[in-house]
N, C-alpha and C positions, 0 to 999 in steps of 0.2 A: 504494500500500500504506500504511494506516495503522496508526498504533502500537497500535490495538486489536485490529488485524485479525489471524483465524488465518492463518496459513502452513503448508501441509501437502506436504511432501518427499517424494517419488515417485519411484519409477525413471521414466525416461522412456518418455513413449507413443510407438508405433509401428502402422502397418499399423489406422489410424483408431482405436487404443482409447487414451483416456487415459494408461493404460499397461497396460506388458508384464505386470507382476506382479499376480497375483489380489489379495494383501492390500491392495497399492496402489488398484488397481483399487476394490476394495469401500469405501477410507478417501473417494476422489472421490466415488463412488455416495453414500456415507452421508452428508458432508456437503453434498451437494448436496441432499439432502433433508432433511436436519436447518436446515440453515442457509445458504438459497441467497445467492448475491450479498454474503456475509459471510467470504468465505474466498477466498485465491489458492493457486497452486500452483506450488511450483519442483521444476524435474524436476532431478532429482541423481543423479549413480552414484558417490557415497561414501559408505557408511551409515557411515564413521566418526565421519561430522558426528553421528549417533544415539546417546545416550546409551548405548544396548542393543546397537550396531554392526548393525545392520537398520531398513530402510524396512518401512513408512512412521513417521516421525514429524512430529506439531507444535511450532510454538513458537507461543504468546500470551502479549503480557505478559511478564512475566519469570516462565512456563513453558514446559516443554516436555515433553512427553508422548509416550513410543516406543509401539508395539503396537499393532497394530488394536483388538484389544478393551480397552485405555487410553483410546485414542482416543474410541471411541463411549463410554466409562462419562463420559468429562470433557465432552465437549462436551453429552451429556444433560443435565447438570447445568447447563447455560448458560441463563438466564433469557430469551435472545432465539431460542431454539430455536422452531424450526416441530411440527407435529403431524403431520406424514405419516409418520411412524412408529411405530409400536407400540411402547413403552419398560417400562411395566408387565402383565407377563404375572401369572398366580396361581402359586401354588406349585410346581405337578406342572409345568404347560407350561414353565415357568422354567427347571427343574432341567433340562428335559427338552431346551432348547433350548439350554441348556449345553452340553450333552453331545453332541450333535446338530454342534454349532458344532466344536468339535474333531472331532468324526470327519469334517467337512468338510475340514477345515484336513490334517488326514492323507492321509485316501484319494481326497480329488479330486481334492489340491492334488499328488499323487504323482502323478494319470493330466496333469496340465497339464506339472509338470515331465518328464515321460516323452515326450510331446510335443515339448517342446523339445528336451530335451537326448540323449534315448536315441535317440530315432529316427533314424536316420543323415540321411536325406536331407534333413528338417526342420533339423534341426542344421546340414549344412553349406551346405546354399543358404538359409536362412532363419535363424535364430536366429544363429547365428557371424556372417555380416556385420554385420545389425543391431546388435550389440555391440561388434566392433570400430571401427563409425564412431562411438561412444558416446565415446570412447575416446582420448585425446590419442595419440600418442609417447613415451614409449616401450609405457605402457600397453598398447594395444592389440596390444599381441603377447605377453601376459600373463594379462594378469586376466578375459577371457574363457574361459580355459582353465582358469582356477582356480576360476572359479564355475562350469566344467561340471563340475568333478571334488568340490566339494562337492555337486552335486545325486547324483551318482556315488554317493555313500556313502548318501546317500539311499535313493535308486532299489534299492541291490543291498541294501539291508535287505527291501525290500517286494518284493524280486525282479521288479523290473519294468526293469532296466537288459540289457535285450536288441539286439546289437546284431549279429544276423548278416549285414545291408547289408553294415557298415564291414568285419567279416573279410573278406567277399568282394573285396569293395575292396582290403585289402592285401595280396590275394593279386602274386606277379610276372608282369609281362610275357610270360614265358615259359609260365608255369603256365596263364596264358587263353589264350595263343593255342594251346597244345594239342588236337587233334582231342579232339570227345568221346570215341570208344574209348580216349583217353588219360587219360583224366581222371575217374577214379573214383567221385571225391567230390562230380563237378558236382551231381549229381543229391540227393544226402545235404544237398546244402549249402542247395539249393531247398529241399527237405523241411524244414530246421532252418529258415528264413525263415519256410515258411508257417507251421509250427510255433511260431513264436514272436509271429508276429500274430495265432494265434488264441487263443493264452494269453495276450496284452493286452487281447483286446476281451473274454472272457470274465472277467477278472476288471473290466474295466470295466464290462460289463453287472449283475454281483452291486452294483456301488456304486449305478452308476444306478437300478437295480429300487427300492433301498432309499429312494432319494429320490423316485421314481415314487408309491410305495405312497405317503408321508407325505405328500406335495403331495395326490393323490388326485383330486378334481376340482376344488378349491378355487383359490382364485385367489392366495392366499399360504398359507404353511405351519398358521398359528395363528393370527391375526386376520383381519380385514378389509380391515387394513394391514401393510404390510410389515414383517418386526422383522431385526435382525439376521443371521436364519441364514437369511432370504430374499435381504439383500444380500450375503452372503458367497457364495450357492451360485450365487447368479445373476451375481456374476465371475467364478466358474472357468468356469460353463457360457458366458458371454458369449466370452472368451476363445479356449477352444476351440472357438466356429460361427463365429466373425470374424476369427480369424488365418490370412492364405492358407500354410494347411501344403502343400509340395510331396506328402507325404505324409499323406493324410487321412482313418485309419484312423476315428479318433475324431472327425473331424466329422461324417462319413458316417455312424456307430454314432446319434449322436445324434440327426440329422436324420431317420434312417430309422427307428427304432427310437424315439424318447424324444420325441415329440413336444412334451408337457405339459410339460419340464423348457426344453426350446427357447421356448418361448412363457411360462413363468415369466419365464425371465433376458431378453425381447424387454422386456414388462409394467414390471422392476424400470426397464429401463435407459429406457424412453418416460417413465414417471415421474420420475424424476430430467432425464432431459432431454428433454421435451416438444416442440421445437421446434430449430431450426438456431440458431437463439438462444441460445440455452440456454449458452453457451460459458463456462468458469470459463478467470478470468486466468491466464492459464500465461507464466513464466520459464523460463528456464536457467541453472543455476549453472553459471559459467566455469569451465576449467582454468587453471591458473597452474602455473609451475616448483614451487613449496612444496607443492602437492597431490603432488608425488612424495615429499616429508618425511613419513613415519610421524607418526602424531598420538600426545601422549602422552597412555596410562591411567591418567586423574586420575576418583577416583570412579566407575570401571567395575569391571567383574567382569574378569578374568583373560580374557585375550583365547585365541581358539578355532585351533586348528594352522593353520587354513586363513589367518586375519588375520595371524599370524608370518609368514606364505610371503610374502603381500601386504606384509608390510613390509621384509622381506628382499630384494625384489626392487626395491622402489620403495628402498631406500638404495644396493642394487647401482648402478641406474641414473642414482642419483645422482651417485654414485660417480665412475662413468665420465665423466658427463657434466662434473664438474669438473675433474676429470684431464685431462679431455678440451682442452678449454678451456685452463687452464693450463698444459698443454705449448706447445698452440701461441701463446701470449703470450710464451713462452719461447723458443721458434724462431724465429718470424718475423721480430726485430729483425737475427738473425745472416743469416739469407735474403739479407734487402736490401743489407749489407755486403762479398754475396760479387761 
């Protein structure tokens, strides 16, 4: 790694992608086409190291830059930039590509988190492991649980936080082994299941149609070359045809149904990495004891309920863990005496 070199902070990749996270995901896409073989990547699960407390960010130089779309505006601007992407749109497409670009960031990036974290069975044999091996001690019996419950707040705005698996699941021991003539609800319970899978894949199919129409039969959105809102859409979709979902409501929707948006996000990702070759330097940032220290907010904005909990928890367990400790430095002399 050189003093010149970007550094781009990622959650870490899993199950062959880069990484887990769509915006992550799109920030390796992007500069792997803006600027290959000029950038490394360290995979982190602290966005407090982020000025903005969220991945992805850079550092170059003595900067640093939070936000996907920071990212791509700064590195554009970089004189040793490549031209495989489209940077200058005209006016109308521009605006239009804006706009386009967030309503990505909302309702796709809602049906990927819905995936993860709503869908029960994905959640607990996929997405929940993967997480907590992310994860030091005390960590990981935390802060997986507190980033499901931030996409939670999410998900139940867009009404897509459906979880009639998991009731079933906590139903008692007593309550299943019941003859069905005892059990009233078994049947109501199915009905609410199928009922709620087919209110997910129908409002995913309203998102997809809309990205179907705009793609069209073109080979990117708006040029020749890829811009932007070709590498954002073609990480969420890359995401969800390449994560082995135990449940795969939404691979299945896409592969059978959305052909042209599968074979976009195939296009973005063979471009960017062309060959087995292709491999950008990847790190790991360590954990350390101090990564359980709250970081202070010097020149941030007011940190969000959910970061308070994370920090509340990582001083608990600090907590303990010196108490810990220093009892027994305090006991043990007497042990040996007895």
């Amino acid at each position: 790694m050189t003093e010149s070199e970007i550094v781009l902070y990622i959650w870490p990749g899993q199950w062959g992608l880069h990484s887990f996270e769509p915006m992550c995901l799109a920030a390796v896409i992007f500069l792997q086409l803006s600027i290959p073989g000029k950038f490394s990547v360290v995979e982190c699960t602290n966005p407090e190291l982020s000025p903005t407390g969220t991945l992805p960010f850079i550092s170059h130089q003595q900067h640093v830059v939070a936000t996907l779309s920071a990212i791509m505006k700064y590195v554009t601007g970089l004189p040793e930039k490549t031209s495989r992407i489209t940077v200058s749109l005209t006016a109308s497409p521009k605006a239009q590509s804006v706009a386009w670009y967030e309503h990505c960031v909302s309702s796709v990036g809602d049906l990927v988190a819905h995936a993860f974290y709503a869908q029960h069975a994905n959640w607990n044999e996929l997405v929940y492991p993967a997480l907590t091996k992310m994860y030091p001690i005390p960590q990981r019996y935390y802060v997986p649980l507190r980033i499901r419950d931030v996409y939670r707040k999410r998900l139940e705005a867009s009404d897509l936080w459906t979880l009639p698996g998991e009731e079933l699941e906590k139903k008692s021991f007593l309550d299943r082994s019941k003859p069905d003539t005892e059990q009233p609800d078994k049947h109501k319970d199915r009905f609410l299941r199928v009922f709620e899978r087919e209110k997910v894949a129908e409002k995913a199919r309203v998102v997809f149609d809309i990205y179907t129409r705009l793609l069209d039969t073109k080979a990117y959105f708006y040029t020749d070359s890829p811009t932007s809102l070709d590498i954002l859409v073609a990480a969420h979709i890359w995401i969800l045809t390449q994560a082995p979902f135990p449940d795969a409501l939404l691979k299945e929707l896409l592969k059978n149904s959305y052909p042209s948006l599968v074979s976009h996000a195939d296009r973005i990702i063979s471009l960017a990495f062309p060959s087995p070759d292709s491999v950008v330097p990847t790190s790991r940032r360590k954990h350390s004891l101090m990564s359980l220290a709250p970081r202070l907010n010097i020149g941030r904005s007011s940190k969000a309920g959910a970061e308070h909990t994370f920090d509340s928890y990582n001083l608990l367990w600090l907590g303990l863990a010196v108490g810990g400790a220093a009892l027994y430095m305090f006991k043990v002399p007497f042990l040996y005496d007895l």
